[in-house]
C-alpha positions in Angstrom: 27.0 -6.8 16.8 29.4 -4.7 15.9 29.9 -4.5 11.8 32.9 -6.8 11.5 31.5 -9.3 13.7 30.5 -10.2 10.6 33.8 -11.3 9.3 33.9 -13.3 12.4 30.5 -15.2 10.7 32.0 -15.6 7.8 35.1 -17.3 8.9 33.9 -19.4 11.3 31.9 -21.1 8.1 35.1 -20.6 5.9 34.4 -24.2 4.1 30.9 -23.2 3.0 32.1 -19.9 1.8 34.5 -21.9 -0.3 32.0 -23.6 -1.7 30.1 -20.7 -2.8 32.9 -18.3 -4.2 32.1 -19.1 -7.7 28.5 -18.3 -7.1 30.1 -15.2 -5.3 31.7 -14.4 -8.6 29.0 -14.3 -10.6 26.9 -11.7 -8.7 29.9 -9.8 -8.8 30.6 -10.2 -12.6 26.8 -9.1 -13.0 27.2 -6.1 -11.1 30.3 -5.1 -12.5 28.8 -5.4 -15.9 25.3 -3.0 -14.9 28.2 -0.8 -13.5 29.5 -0.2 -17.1 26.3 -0.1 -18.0 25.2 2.7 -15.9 28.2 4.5 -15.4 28.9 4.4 -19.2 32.6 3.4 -19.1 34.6 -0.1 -18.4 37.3 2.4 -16.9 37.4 2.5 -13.4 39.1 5.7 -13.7 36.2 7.3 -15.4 33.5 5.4 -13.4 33.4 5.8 -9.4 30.6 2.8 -9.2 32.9 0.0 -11.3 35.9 1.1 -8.9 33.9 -0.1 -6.2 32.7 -3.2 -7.9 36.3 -4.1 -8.3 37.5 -3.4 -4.7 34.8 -5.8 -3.7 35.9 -8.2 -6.3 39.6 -7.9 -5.2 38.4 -8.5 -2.0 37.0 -11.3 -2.8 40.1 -12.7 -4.1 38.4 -12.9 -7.9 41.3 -13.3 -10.2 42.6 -10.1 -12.2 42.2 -12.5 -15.5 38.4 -13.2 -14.8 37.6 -9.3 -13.8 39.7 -8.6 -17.2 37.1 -10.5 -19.0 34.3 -9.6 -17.5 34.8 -5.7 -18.2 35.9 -7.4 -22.0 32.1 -8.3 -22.1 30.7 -5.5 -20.4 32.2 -3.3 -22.7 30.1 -5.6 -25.3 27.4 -3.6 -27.2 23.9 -4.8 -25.1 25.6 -6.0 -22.2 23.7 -6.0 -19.0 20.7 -4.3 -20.9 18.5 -6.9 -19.1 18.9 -6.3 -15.8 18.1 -4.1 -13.2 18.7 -3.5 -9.7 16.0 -3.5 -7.3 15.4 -3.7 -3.3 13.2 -5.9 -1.1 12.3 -4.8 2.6 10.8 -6.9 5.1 10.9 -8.5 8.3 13.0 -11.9 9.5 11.6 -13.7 12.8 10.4 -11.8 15.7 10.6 -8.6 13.4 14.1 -8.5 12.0 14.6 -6.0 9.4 15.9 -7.1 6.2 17.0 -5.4 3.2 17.8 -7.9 0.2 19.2 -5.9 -2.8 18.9 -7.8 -6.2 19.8 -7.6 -10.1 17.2 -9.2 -11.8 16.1 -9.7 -15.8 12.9 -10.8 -14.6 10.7 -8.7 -12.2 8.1 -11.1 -11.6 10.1 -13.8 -10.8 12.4 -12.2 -8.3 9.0 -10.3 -6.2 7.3 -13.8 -6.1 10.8 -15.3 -4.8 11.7 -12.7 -2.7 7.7 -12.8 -0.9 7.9 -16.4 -0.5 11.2 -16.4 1.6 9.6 -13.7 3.8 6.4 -15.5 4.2 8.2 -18.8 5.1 10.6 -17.6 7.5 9.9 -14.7 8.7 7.0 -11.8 9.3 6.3 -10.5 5.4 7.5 -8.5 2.9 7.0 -5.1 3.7 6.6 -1.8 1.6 9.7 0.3 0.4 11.0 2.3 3.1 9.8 0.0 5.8 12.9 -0.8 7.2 15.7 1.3 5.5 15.2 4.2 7.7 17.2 2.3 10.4 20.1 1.4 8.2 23.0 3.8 6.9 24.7 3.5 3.7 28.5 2.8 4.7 31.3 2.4 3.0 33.2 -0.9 4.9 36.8 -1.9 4.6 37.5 -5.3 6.7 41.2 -5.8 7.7 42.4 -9.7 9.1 44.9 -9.2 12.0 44.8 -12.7 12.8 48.3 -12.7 12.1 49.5 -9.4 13.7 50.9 -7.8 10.5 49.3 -4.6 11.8 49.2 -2.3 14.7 46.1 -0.8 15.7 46.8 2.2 16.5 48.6 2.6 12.9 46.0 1.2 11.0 43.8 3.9 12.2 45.8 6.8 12.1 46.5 5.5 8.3 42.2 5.6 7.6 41.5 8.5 9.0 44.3 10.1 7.4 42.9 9.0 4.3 39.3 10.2 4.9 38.0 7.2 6.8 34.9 8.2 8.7 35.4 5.5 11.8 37.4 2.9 13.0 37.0 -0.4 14.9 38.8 -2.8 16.3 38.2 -5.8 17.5 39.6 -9.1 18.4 42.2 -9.9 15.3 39.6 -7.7 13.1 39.9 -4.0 12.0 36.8 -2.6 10.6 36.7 0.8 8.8 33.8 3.0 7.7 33.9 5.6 4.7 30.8 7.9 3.5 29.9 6.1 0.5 31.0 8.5 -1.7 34.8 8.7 -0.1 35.2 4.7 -0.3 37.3 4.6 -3.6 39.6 7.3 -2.0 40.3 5.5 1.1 40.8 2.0 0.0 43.0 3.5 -2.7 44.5 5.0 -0.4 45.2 2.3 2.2 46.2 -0.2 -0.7 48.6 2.1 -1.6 50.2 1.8 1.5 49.8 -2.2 1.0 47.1 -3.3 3.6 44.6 -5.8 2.0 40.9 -6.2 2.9 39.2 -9.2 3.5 35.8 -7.4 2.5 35.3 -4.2 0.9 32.0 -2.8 -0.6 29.5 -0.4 0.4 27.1 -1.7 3.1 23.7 -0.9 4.4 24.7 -1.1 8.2 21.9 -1.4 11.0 21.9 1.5 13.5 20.7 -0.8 16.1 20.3 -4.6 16.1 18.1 -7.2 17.4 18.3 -10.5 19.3 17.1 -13.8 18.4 16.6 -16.1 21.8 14.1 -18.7 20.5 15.6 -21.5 19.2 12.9 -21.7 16.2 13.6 -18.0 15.3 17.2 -18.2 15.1 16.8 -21.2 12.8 14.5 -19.3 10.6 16.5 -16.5 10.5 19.7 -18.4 9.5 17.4 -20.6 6.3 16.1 -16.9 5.3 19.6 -15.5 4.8 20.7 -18.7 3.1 17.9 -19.4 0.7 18.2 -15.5 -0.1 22.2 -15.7 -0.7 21.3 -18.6 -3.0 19.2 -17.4 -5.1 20.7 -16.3 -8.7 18.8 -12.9 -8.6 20.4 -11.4 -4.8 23.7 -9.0 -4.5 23.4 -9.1 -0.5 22.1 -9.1 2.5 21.5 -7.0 5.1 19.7 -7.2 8.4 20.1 -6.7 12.2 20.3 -9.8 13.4 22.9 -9.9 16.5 24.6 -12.9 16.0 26.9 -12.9 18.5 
């Protein structure tokens, strides 16, 4: 599965995505607020990780009024003292790694969560490190051709021009690929030139990924992910899973 088969996932189950973008905006709010927190300014000018936040939140069609307010608060003395960000590693059905990254107030709450998905539905919780190895840290920008505003060929030339790392195409579905530290730069740079993402946020993406052909794995696999996404405490997601 190449990365923006993804997208493919996503809109193929477009209602229940609906459904969930104002849970969607919440994680985002939260992590736009520990953004400020950390990187000391609600200016995205002056603070790399909060222009990130709010590509991802642009992306994810939240309204400029609501990210307005939520930097208003961030910028609040105390905001976003209580949380903190912290990663789970494990293993999904027949040994699918999972990385489920999380902003939690409460510690306890979120481990005895996060080991109960994996003991349900998949092979454990493992230790730090246990599966990250096998994932890179990307920067990913997701383009929707389904209308053929774009030409391939220019679409790349345009991201590597502006420091993209890869490009892929396929079907109606451009994916590009930034070092994480080169994201801002590139989708500022592509914006600029007026293309609009349909994703944008730095990924951990697998370097290899992993079939499911029993029938009781794959449903595992796909109540894992969605009792995960559910859950208050989780930013995202990532695992191997070939879904295609």
């Amino acid at each position: 599965m190449s990365g923006h088969s993804k997208w493919h996932n996503i809109q193929k189950t477009k209602g229940a995505q609906d459904a969930k973008r104002s849970a969607a905006f919440t994680k985002i709010s939260k992590e736009m607020i520990v953004a400020v927190k950390e990187g000391g300014s609600a200016d995205p000018a002056n603070n790399s990780r909060l222009a990130t936040v709010i590509t991802k939140a642009r992306a994810a069609n939240m309204p400029n009024d609501n990210i307005k307010r939520v930097l208003e608060r961030a910028a609040g003395a105390g905001a976003g003292d209580s949380y903190e960000s912290i990663n789970y590693e494990g293993y999904g059905p027949n040994g699918v790694a999972v990385i489920v990254e999380t902003m939690t107030d409460s510690r306890n709450r979120t481990a005895s969560n996060m080991r109960h998905y994996f003991d349900k539905y998949g092979k454990g919780l493992g230790a730090a490190g246990c599966v990250s190895w096998s994932f890179d840290k990307k920067g990913v920008l997701v383009i929707d051709n389904e209308d053929e505003d774009y030409e391939e060929d220019a679409v790349m030339m345009d991201a590597l021009d502006a420091g993209a790392a890869d490009f892929e195409a396929e079907d109606d579905v451009f994916t590009i690929y930034t070092d994480p530290d080169d994201f801002n730069t590139v989708s500022d740079a592509l914006t600029a030139k007026g293309y609009k993402f349909v994703s944008a946020q730095i990924e951990m993406v697998p370097q290899n990924y992993q079939t499911l052909d029993n029938e009781e794995d794959i449903k595992n696999m796909e109540k894992m992910i969605d009792i995960m996404e559910d859950d208050d405490d989780v930013q995202n997601v990532w695992h191997n899973w070939d879904q295609d």
